[in-house]
C-alpha positions in Angstrom: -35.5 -13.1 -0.1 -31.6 -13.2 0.3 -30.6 -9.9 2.6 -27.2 -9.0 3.5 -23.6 -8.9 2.8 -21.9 -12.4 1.2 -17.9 -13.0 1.1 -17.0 -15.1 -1.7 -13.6 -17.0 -1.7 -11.4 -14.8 -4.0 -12.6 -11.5 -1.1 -11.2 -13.7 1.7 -7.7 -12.9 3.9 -7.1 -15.5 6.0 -5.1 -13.5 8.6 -3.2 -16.3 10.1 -2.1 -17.6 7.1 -1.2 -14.5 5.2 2.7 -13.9 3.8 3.0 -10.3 4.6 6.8 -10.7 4.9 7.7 -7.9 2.4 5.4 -5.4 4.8 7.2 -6.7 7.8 10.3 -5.6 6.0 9.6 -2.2 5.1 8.5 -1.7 8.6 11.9 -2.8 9.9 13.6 -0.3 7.3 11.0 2.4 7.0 8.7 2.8 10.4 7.1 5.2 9.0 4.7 2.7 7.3 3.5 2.1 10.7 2.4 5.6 11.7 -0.3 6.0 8.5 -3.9 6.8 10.2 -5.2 6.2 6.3 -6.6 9.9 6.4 -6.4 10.1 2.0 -4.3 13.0 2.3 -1.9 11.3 0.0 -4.5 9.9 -2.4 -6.3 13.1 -2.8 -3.3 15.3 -3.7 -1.5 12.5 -5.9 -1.0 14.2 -9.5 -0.6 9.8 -10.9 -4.0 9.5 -9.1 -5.3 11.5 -11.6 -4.4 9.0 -14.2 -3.7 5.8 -12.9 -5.0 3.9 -10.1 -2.3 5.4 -7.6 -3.4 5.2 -4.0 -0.8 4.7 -1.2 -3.1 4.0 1.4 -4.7 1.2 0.1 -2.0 -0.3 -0.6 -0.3 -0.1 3.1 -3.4 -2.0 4.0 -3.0 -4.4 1.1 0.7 -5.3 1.9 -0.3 -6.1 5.5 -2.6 -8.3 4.1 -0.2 -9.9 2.4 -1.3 -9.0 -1.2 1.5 -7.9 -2.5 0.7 -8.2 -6.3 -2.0 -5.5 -5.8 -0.5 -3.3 -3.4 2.4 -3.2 -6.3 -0.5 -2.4 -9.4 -1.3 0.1 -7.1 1.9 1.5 -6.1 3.4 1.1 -10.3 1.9 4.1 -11.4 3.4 6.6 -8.9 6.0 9.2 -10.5 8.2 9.5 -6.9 7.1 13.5 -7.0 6.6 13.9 -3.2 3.3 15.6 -3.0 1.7 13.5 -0.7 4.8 13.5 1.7 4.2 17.0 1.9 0.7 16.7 2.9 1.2 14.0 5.1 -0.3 15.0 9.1 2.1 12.3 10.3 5.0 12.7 8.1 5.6 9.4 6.1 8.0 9.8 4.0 6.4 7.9 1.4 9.1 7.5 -1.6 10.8 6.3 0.5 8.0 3.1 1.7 7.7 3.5 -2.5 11.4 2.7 -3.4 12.0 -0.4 -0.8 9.2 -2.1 -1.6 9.6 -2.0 -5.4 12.7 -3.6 -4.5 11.8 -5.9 -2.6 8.7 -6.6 -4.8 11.2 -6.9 -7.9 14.1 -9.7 -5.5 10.8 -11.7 -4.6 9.7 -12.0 -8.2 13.1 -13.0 -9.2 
């Protein structure tokens, strides 16, 4: 009897091989990126979370992995209303984060 957890190859981050160059821009622009504590505020109060698959949090941790493409399906339903700035404990001004990284999300894809 198999017991335990298994990682298959499409769950794997290789960390020292990872393109998280967009992140590492943001975080040059916007250093507020690096103060999130991934407490949910944000992703509990989001009004899109209600109807999409909005959740900012994950997709900080996504980006630093270097997965851009699902940080951004993430991220793509988000209507830039502030809520979850407003609830933020650290203060992330998170349209901000939002609005740099769709750009440079849209210059890398082009």
């Amino acid at each position: 009897m198999e017991f335990g957890f298994q990682l298959y190859k499409e769950q794997k981050v290789d960390l020292d091989i990872i393109d998280n160059s967009i992140f590492e821009k943001i975080a040059d622009s916007q250093p507020d990126i690096l103060k999130c504590i991934g407490c949910g505020c944000c992703t509990a109060t989001c009004t899109g979370g209600k109807f999409t698959p909005t959740q900012f949090r994950k997709a900080i941790l996504l980006l630093e992995r270097g997965l851009n493409d699902n940080a951004f399906d993430l991220l793509k339903g988000c209507m830039l209303c502030g809520k979850c700035s407003l609830v933020c404990p650290r203060g992330i001004n998170t349209r901000d984060i939002i609005l740099k990284f769709n750009e440079l999300y849209n210059q890398s894809k082009f």
